[in-house]
mmCIF file of the N, C-alpha and C atoms, coordinates in Angstrom:
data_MODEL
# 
_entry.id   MODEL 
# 
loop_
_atom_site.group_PDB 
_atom_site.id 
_atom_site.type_symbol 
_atom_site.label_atom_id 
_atom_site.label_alt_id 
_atom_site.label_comp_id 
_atom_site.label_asym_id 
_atom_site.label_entity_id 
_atom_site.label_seq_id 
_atom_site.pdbx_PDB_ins_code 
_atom_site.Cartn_x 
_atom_site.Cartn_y 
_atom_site.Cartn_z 
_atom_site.occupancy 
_atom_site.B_iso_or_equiv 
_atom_site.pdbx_formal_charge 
_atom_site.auth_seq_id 
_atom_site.auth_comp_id 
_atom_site.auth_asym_id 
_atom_site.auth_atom_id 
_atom_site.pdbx_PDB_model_num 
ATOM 1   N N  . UNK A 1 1  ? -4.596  -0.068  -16.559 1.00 0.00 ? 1  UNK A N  1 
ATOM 2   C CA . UNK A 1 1  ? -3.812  -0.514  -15.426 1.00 0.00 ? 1  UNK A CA 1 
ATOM 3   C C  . UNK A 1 1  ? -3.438  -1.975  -15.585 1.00 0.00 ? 1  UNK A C  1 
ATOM 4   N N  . UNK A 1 2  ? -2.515  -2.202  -15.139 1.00 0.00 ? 2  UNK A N  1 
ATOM 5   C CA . UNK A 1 2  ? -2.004  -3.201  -15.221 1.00 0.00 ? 2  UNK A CA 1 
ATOM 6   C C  . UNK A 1 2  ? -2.005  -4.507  -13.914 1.00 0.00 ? 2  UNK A C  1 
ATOM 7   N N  . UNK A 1 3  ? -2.530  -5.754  -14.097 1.00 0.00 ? 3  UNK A N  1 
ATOM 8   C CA . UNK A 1 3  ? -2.489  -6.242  -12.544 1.00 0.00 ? 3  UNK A CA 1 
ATOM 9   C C  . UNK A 1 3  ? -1.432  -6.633  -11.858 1.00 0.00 ? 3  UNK A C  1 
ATOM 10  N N  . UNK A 1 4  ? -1.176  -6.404  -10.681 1.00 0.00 ? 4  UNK A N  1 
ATOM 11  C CA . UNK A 1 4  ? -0.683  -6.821  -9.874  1.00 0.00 ? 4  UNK A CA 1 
ATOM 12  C C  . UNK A 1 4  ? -0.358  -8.240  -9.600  1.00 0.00 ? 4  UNK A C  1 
ATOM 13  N N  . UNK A 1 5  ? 0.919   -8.998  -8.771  1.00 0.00 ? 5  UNK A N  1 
ATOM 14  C CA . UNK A 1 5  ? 1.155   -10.135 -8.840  1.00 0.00 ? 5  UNK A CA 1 
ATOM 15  C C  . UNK A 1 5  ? -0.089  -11.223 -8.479  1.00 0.00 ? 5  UNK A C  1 
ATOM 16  N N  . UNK A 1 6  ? -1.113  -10.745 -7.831  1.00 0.00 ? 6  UNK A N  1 
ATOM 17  C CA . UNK A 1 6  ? -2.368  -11.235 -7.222  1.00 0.00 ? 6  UNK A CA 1 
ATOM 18  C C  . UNK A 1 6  ? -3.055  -11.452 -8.049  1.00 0.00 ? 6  UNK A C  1 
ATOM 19  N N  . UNK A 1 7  ? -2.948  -10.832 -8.822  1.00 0.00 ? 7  UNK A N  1 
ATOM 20  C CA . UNK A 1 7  ? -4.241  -11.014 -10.193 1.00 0.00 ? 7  UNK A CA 1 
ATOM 21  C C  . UNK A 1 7  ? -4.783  -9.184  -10.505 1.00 0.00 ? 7  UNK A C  1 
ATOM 22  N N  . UNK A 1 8  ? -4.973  -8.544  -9.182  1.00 0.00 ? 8  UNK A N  1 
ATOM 23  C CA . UNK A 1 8  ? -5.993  -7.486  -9.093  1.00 0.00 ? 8  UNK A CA 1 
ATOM 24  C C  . UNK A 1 8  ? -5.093  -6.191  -9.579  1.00 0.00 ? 8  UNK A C  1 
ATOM 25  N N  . UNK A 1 9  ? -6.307  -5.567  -10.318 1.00 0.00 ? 9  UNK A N  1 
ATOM 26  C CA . UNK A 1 9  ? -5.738  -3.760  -10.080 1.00 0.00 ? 9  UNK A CA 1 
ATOM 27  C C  . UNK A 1 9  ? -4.982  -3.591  -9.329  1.00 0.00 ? 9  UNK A C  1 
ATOM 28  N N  . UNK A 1 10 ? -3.618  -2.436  -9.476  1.00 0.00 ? 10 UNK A N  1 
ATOM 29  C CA . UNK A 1 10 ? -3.747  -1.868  -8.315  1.00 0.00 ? 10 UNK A CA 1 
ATOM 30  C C  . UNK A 1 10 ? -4.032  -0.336  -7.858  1.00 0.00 ? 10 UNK A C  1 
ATOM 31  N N  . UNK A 1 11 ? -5.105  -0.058  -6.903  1.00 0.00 ? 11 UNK A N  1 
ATOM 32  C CA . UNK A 1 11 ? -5.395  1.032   -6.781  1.00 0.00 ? 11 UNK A CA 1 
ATOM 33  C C  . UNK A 1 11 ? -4.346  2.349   -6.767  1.00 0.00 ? 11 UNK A C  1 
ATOM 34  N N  . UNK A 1 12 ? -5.543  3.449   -7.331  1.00 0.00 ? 12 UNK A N  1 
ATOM 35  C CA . UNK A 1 12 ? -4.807  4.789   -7.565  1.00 0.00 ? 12 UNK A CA 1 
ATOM 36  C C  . UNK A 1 12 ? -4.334  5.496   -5.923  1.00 0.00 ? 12 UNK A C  1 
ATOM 37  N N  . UNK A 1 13 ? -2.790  5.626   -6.496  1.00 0.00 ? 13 UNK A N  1 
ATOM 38  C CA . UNK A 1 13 ? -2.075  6.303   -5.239  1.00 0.00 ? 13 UNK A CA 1 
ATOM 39  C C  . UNK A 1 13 ? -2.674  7.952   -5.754  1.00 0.00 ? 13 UNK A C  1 
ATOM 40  N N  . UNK A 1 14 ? -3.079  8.694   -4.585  1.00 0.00 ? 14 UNK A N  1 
ATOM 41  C CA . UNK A 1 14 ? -3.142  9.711   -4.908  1.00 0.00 ? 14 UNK A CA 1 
ATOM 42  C C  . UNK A 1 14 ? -3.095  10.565  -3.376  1.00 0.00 ? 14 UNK A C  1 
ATOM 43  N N  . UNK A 1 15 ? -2.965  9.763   -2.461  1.00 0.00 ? 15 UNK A N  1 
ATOM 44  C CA . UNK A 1 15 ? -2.758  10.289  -0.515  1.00 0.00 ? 15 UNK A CA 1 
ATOM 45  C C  . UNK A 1 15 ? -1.391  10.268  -0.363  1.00 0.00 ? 15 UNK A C  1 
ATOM 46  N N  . UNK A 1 16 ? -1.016  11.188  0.349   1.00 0.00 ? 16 UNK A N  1 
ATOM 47  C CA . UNK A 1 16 ? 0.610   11.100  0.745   1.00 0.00 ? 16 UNK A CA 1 
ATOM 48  C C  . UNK A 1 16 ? 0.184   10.945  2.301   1.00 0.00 ? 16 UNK A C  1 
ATOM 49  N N  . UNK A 1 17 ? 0.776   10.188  3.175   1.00 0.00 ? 17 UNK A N  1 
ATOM 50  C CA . UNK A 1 17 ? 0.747   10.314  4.418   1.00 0.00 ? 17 UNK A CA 1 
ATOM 51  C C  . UNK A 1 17 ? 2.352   9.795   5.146   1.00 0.00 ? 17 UNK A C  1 
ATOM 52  N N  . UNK A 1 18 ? 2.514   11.322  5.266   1.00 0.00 ? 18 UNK A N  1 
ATOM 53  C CA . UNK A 1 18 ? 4.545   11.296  5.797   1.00 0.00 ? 18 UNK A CA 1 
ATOM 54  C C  . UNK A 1 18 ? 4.198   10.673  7.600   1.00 0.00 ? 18 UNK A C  1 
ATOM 55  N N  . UNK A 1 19 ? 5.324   9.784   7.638   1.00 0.00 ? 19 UNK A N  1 
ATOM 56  C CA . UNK A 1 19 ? 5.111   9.546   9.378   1.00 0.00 ? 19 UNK A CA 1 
ATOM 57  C C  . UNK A 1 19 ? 6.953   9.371   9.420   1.00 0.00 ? 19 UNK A C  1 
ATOM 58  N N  . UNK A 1 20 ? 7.009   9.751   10.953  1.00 0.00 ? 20 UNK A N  1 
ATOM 59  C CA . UNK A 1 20 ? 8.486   8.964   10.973  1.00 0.00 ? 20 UNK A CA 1 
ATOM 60  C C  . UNK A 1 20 ? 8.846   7.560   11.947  1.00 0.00 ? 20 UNK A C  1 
ATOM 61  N N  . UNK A 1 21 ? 9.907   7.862   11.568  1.00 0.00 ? 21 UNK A N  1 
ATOM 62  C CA . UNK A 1 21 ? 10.003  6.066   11.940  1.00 0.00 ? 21 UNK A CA 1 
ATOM 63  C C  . UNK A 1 21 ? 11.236  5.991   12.823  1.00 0.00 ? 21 UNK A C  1 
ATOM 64  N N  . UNK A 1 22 ? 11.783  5.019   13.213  1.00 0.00 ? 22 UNK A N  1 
ATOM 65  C CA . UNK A 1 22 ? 13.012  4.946   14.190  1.00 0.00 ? 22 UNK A CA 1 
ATOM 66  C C  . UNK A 1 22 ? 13.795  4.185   12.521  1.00 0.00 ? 22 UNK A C  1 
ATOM 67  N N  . UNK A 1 23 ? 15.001  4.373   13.112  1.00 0.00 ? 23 UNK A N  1 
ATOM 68  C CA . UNK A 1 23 ? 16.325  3.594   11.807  1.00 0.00 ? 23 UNK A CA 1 
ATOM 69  C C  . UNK A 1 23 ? 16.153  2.233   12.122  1.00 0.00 ? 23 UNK A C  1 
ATOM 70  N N  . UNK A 1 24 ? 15.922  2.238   13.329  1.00 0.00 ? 24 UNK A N  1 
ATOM 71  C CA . UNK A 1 24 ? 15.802  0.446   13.558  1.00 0.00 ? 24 UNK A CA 1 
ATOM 72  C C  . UNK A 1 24 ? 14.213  -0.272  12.474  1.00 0.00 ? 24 UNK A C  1 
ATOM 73  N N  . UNK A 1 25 ? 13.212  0.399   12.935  1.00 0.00 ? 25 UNK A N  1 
ATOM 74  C CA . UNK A 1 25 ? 12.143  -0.065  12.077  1.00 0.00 ? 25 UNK A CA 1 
ATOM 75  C C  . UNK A 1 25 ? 12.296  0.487   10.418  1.00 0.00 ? 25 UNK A C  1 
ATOM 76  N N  . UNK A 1 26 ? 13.042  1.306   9.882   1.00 0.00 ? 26 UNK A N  1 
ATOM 77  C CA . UNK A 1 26 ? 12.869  1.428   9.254   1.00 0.00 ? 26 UNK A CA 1 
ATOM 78  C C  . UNK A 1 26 ? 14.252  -0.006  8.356   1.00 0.00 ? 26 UNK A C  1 
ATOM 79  N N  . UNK A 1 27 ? 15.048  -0.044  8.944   1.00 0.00 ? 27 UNK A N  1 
ATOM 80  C CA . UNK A 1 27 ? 16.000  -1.382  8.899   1.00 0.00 ? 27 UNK A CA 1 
ATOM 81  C C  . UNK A 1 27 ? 15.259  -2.331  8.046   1.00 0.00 ? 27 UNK A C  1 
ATOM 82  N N  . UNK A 1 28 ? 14.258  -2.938  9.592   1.00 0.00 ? 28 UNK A N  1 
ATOM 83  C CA . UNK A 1 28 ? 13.513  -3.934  9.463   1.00 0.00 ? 28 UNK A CA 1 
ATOM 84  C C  . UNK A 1 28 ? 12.466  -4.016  8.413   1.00 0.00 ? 28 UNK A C  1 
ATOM 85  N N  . UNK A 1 29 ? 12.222  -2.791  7.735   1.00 0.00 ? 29 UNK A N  1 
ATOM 86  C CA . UNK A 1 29 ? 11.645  -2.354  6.658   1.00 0.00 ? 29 UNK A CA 1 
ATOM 87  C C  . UNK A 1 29 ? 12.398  -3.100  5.117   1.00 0.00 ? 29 UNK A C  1 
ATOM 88  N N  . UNK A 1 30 ? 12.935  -2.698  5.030   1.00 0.00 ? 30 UNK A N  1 
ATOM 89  C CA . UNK A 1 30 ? 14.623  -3.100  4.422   1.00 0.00 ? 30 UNK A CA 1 
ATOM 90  C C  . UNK A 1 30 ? 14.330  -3.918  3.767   1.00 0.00 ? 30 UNK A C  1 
ATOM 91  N N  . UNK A 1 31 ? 14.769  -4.743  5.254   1.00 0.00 ? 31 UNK A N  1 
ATOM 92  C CA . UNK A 1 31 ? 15.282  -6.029  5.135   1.00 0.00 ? 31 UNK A CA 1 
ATOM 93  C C  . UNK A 1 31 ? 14.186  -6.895  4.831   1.00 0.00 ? 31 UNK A C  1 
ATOM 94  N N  . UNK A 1 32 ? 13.108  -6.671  4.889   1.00 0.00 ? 32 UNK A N  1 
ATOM 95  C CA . UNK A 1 32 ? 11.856  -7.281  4.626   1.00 0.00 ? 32 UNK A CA 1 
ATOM 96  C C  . UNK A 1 32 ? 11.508  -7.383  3.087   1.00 0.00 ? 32 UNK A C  1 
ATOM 97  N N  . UNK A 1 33 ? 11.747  -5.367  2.800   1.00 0.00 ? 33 UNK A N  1 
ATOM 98  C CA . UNK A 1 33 ? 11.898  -5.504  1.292   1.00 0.00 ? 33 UNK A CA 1 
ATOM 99  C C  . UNK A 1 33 ? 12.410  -6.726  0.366   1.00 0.00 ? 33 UNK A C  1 
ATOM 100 N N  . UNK A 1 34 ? 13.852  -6.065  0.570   1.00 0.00 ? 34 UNK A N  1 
ATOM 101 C CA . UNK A 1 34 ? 15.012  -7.201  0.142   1.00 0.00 ? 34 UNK A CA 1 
ATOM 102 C C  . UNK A 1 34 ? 14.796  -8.462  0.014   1.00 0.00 ? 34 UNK A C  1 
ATOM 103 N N  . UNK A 1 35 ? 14.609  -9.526  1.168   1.00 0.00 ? 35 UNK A N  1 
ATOM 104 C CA . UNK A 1 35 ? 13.667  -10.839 1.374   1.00 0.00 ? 35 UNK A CA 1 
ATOM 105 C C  . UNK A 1 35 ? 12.406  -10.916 0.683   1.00 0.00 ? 35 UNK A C  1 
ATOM 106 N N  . UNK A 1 36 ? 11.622  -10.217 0.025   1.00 0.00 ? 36 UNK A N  1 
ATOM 107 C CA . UNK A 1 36 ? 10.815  -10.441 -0.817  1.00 0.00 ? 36 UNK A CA 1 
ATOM 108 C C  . UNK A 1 36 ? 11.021  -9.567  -2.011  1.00 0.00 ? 36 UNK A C  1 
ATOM 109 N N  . UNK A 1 37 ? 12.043  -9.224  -2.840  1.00 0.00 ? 37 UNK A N  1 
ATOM 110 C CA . UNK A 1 37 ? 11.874  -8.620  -3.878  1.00 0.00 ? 37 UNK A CA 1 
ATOM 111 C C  . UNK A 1 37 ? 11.062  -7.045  -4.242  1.00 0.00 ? 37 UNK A C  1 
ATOM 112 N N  . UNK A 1 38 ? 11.030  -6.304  -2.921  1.00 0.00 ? 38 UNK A N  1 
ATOM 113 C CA . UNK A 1 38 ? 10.239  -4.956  -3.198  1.00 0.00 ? 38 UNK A CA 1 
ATOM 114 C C  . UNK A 1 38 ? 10.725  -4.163  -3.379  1.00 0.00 ? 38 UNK A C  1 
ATOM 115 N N  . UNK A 1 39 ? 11.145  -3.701  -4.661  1.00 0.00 ? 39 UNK A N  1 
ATOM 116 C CA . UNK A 1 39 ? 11.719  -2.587  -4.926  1.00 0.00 ? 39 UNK A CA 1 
ATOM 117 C C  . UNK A 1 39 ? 11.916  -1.041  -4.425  1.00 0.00 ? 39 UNK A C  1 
ATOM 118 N N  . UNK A 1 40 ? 10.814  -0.231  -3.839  1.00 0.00 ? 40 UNK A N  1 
ATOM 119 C CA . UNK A 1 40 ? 10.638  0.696   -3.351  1.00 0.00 ? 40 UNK A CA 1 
ATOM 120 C C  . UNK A 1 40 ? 10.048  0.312   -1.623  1.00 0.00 ? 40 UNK A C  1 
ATOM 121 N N  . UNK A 1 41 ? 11.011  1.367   -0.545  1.00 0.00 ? 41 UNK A N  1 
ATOM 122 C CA . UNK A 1 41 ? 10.152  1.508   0.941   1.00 0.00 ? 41 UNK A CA 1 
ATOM 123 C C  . UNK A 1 41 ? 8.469   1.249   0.414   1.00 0.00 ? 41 UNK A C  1 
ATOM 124 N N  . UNK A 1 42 ? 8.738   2.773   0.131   1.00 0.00 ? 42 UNK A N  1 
ATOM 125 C CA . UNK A 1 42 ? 6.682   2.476   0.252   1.00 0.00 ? 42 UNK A CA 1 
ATOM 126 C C  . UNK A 1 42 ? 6.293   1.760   -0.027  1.00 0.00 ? 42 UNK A C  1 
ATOM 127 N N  . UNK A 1 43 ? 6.488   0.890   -1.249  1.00 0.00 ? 43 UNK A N  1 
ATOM 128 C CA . UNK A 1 43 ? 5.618   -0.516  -1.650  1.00 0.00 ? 43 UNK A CA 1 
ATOM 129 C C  . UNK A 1 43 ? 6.031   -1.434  -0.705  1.00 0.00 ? 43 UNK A C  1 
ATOM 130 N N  . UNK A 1 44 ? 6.963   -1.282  -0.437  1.00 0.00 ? 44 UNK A N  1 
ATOM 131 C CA . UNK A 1 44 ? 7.297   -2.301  1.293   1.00 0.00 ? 44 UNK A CA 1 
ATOM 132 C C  . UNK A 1 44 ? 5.834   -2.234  2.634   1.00 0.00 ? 44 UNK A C  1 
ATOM 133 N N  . UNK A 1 45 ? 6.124   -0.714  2.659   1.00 0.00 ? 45 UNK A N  1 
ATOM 134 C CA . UNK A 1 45 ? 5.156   -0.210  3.462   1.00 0.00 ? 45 UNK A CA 1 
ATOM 135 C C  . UNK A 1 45 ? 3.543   -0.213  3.167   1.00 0.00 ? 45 UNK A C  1 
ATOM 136 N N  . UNK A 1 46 ? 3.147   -0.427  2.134   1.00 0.00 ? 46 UNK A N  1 
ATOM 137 C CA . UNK A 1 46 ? 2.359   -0.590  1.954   1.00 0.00 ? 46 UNK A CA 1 
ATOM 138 C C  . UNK A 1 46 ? 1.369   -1.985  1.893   1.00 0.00 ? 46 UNK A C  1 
ATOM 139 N N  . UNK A 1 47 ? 2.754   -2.756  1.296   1.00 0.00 ? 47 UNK A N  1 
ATOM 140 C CA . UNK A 1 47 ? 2.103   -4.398  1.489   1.00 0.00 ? 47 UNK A CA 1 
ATOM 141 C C  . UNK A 1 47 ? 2.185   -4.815  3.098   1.00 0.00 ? 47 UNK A C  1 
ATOM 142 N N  . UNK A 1 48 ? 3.054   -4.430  3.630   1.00 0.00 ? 48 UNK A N  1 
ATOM 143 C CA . UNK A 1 48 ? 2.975   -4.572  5.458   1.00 0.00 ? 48 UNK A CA 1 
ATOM 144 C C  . UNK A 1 48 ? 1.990   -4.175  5.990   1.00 0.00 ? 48 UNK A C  1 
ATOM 145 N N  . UNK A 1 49 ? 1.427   -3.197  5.246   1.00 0.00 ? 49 UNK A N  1 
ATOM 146 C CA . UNK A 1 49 ? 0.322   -2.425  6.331   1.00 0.00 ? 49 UNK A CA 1 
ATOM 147 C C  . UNK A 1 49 ? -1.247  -3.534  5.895   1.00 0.00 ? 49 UNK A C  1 
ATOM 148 N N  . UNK A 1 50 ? -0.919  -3.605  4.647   1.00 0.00 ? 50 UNK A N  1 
ATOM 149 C CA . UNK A 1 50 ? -2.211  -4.587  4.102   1.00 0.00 ? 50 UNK A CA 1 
ATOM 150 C C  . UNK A 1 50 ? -2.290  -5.881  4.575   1.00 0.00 ? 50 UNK A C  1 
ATOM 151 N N  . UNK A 1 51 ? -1.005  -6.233  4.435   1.00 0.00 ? 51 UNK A N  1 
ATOM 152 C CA . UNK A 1 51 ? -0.658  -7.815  5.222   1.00 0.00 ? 51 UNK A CA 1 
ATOM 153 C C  . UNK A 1 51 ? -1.907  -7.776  6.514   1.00 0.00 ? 51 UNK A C  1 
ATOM 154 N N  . UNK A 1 52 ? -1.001  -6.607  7.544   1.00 0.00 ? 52 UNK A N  1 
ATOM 155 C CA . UNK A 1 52 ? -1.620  -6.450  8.856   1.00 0.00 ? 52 UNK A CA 1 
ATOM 156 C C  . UNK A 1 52 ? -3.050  -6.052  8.853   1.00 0.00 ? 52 UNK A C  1 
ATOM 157 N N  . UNK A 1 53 ? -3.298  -5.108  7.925   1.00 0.00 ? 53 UNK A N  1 
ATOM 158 C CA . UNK A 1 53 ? -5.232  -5.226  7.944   1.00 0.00 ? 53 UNK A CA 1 
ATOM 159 C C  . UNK A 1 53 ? -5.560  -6.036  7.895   1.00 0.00 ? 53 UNK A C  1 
ATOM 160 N N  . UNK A 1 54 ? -5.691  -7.398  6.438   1.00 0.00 ? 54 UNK A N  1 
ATOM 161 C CA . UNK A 1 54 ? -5.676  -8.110  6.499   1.00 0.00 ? 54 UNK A CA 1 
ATOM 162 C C  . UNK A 1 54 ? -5.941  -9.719  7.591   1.00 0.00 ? 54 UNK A C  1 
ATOM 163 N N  . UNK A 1 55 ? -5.213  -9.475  8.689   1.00 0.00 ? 55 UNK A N  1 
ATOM 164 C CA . UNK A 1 55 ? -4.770  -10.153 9.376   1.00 0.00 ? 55 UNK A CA 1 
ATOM 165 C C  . UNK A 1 55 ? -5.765  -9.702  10.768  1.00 0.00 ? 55 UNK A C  1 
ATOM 166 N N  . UNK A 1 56 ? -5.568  -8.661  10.765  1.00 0.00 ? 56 UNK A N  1 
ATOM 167 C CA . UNK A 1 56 ? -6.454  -7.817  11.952  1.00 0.00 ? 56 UNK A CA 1 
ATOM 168 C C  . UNK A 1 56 ? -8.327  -8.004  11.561  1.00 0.00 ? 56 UNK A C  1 
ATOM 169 N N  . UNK A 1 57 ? -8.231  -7.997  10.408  1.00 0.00 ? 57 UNK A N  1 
ATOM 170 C CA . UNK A 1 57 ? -9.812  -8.307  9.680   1.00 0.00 ? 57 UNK A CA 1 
ATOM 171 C C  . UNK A 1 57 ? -10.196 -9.673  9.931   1.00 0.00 ? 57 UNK A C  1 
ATOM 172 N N  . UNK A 1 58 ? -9.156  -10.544 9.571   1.00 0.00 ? 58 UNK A N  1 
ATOM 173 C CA . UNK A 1 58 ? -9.539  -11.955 9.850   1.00 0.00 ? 58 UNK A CA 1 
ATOM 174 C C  . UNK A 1 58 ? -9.780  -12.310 11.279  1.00 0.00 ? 58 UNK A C  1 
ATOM 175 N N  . UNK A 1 59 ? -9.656  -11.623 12.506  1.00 0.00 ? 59 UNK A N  1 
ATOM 176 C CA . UNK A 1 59 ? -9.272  -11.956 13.609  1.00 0.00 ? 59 UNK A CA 1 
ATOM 177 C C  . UNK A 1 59 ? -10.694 -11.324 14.164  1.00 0.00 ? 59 UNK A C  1 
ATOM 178 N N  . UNK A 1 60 ? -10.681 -10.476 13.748  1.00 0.00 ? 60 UNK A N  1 
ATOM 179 C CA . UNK A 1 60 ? -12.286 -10.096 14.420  1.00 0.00 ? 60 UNK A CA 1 
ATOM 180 C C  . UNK A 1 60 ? -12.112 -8.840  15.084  1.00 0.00 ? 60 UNK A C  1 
# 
């Protein structure tokens, strides 16, 4: 495996979890991509969701 821009692994995808979304959030998805260089939704979606653990972990 190869590391990631962080330095680290990155872990094995092997869960699918389908949800839906409104066009507006998924927009804002986008456009978030785009503004940082993320090639694929899901890897969009995925660093957002980590961001927010992340963030939610630090907080208590």
């Amino acid at each position: 495996m190869h590391p990631d821009k962080a330095g680290t692994a990155p872990e094995q995808m092997s869960e699918r979890v389908p949800f839906q979304a409104s066009k507006e959030f998924l927009e804002r998805v986008d456009d978030w991509s785009f503004e940082n260089r993320v090639r694929s939704r899901a890897e969009a979606i995925r660093r957002l969701v980590a961001k927010g653990l992340q963030i939610a972990q630090a907080e208590g």
